[in-house]
C-alpha positions as CSV (number, residue, x, y, z in Angstrom):
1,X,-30.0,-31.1,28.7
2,X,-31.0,-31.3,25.1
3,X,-28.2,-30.7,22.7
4,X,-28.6,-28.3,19.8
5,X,-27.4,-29.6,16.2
6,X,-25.4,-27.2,14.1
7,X,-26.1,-27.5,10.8
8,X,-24.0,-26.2,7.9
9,X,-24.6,-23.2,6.1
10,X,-26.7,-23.6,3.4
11,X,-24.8,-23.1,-0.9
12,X,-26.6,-19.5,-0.4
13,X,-25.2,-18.9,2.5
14,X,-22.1,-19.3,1.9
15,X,-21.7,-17.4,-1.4
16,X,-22.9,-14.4,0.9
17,X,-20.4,-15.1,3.2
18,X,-17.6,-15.0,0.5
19,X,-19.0,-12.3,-1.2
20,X,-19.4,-10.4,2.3
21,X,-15.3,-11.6,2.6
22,X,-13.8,-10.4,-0.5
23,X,-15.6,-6.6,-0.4
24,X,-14.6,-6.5,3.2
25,X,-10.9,-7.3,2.1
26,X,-10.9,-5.3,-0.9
27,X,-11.7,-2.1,0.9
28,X,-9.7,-2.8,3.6
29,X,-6.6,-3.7,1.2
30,X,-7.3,0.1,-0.6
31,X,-7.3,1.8,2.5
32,X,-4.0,0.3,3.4
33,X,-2.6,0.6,0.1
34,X,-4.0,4.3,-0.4
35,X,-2.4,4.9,2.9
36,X,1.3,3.1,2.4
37,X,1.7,2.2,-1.0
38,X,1.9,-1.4,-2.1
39,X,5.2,-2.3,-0.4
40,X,4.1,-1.0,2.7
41,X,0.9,-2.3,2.9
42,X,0.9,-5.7,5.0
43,X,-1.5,-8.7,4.4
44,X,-1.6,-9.0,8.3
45,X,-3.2,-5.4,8.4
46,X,-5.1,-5.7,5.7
47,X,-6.9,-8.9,6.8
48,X,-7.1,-7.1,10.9
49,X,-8.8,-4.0,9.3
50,X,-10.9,-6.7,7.5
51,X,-11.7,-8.6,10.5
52,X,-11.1,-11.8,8.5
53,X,-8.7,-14.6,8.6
54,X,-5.2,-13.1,6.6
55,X,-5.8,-16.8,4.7
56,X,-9.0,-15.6,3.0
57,X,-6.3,-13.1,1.2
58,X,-4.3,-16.4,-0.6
59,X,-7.8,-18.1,-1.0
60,X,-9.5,-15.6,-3.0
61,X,-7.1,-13.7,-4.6
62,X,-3.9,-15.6,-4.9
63,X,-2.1,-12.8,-1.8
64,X,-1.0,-9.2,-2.3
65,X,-0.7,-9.1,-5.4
66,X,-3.8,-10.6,-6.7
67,X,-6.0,-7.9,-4.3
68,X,-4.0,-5.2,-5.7
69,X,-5.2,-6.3,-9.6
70,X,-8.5,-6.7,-8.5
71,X,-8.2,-3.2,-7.2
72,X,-7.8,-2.1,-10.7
73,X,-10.0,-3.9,-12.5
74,X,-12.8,-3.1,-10.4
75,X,-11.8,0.7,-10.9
76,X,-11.9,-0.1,-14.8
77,X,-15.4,-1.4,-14.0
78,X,-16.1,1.7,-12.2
79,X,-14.4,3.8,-14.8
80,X,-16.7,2.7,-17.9
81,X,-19.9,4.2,-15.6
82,X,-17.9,7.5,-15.1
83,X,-16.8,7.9,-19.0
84,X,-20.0,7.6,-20.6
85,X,-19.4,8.2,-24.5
86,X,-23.3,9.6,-24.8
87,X,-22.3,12.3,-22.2
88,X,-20.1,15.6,-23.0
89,X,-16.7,16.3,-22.2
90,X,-17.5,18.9,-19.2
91,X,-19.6,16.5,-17.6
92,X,-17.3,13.5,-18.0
93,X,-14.5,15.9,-16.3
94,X,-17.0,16.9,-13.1
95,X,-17.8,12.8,-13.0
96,X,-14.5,12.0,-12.7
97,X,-13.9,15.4,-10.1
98,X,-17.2,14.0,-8.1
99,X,-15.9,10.3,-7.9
100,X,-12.2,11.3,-6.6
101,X,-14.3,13.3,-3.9
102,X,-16.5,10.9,-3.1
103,X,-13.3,8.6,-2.0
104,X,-9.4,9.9,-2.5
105,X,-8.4,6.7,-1.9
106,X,-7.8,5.4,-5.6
107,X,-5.8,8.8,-6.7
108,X,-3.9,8.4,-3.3
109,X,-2.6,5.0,-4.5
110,X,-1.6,6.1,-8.0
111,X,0.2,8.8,-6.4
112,X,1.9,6.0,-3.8
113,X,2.8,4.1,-7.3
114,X,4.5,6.5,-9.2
115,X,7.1,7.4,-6.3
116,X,7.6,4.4,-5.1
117,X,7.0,1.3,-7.9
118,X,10.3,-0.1,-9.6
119,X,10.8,2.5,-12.5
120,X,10.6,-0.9,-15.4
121,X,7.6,-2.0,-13.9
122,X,6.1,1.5,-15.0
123,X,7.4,1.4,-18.1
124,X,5.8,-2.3,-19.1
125,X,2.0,-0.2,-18.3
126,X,-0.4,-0.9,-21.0
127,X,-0.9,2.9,-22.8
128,X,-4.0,4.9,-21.5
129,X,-6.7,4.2,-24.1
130,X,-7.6,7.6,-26.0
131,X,-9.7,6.2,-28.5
132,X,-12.5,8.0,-26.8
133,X,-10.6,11.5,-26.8
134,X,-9.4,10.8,-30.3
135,X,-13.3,10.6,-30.8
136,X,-14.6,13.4,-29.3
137,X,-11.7,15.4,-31.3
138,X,-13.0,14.1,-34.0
139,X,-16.6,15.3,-33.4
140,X,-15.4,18.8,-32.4
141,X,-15.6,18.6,-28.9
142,X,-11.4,19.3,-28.8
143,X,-9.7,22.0,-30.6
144,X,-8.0,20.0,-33.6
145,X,-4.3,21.5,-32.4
146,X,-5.1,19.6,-28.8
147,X,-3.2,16.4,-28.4
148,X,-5.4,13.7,-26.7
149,X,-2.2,13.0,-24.5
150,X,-1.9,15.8,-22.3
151,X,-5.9,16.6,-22.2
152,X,-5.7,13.5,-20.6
153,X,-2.7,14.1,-18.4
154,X,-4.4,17.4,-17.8
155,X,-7.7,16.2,-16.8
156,X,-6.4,13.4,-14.7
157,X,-4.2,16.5,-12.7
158,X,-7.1,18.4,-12.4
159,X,-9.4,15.6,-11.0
160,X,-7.1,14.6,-8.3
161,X,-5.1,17.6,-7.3
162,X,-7.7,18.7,-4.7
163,X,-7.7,14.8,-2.7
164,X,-4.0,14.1,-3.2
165,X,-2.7,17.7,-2.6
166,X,-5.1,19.6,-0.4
167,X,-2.4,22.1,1.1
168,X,-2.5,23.5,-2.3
169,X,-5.9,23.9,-2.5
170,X,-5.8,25.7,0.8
171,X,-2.9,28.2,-0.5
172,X,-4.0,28.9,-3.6
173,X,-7.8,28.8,-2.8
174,X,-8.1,29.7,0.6
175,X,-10.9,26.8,1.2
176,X,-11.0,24.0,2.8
177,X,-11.2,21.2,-0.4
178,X,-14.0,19.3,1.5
179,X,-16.3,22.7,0.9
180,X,-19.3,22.9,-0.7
181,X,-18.6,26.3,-1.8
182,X,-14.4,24.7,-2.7
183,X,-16.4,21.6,-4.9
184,X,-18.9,24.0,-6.5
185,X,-16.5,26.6,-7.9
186,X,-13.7,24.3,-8.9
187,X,-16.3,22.4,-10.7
188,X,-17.7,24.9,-12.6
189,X,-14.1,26.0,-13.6
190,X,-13.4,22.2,-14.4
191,X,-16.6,23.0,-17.1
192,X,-15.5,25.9,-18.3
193,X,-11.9,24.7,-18.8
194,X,-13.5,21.7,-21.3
195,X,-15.9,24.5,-23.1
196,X,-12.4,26.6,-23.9
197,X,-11.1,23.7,-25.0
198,X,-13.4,22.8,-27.7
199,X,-15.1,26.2,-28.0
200,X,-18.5,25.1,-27.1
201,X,-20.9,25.3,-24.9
202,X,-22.1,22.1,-23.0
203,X,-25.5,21.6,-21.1
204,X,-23.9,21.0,-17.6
């Protein structure tokens, strides 16, 4: 019987194959962290919902820890997309709304972090960058009296209040927050809410 050579995968290959590795660990590492927080999230489950080797986890992002960073800097990534400076305030605000939709997952895991993380490990968080805010205060698109601080508290409640507490939505709305007729209304509030605030009207 003839025997078949196996040849090793070609430099290409195996780029794909890491590449292919890492995005199937980094989903599967914010679906368990979404779902149990960092400390209850386990490498072992992360790396089965992967269907990967729980190695792979050390080898590409130095463990836990490591995935959970890149976790963030990819949403930073994701974040500079969302916040485009070219693109008014309303619109920024329904982005933000659309993208928490789309997946829960990452407003799910803040919410995990601030009941659960060690209470000095909150307080050494870099500050929220408002330079944008300040910005857009400064070209008129927030009332002068405003302080950037809670419109961005505020907009981050109002962005993920329908994925991380969906009861509410249900009591206060009556809707199911998965709607279309839920997304369409609360986004056109979300608008309106941004036009008050600066007293204009936007394009969106």
């Amino acid at each position: 019987m003839e025997r078949t050579t196996r040849r090793s995968p070609r430099g290409d290959e195996r780029k794909t194959d890491a590449e292919r590795s890492r995005r199937l660990l980094l989903d599967a590492a914010l679906e368990e962290f979404a779902a149990k927080g960092y400390a209850g999230a386990r490498v072992q489950d992360i790396a089965d919902r992967a269907g990967v080797n729980k190695q792979l986890i050390s080898y590409y992002f130095g463990g836990k820890a490591g995935l959970y960073r890149e976790i963030g800097r990819r949403w930073l990534e994701r974040e500079e997309e969302i916040n485009d400076p070219d693109v008014p305030l309303e619109c920024v605000w329904v982005r933000y709304l659309e993208d928490a939709q789309a997946d829960p997952r990452g407003g799910r895991l803040n919410v995990w972090r601030g009941l659960t993380e060690d209470p000095a490990e909150i307080a050494d968080v870099p500050r929220e960058d408002l330079s944008d805010l300040e910005r857009r205060q400064g070209d008129g698109e927030l009332a002068d009296d405003l302080e950037p601080e809670a419109v961005m508290l505020m907009m981050m409640s109002m962005v993920t209040m329908p994925t991380v507490m969906p009861h509410m939505v249900r009591a206060v709305y009556g809707l199911d927050p998965d709607s279309p007729e839920f997304r369409e209304r609360y986004a056109e509030q979300l608008r309106r809410i941004a036009r008050h605030l600066s007293g204009r009207r936007g394009p969106c």
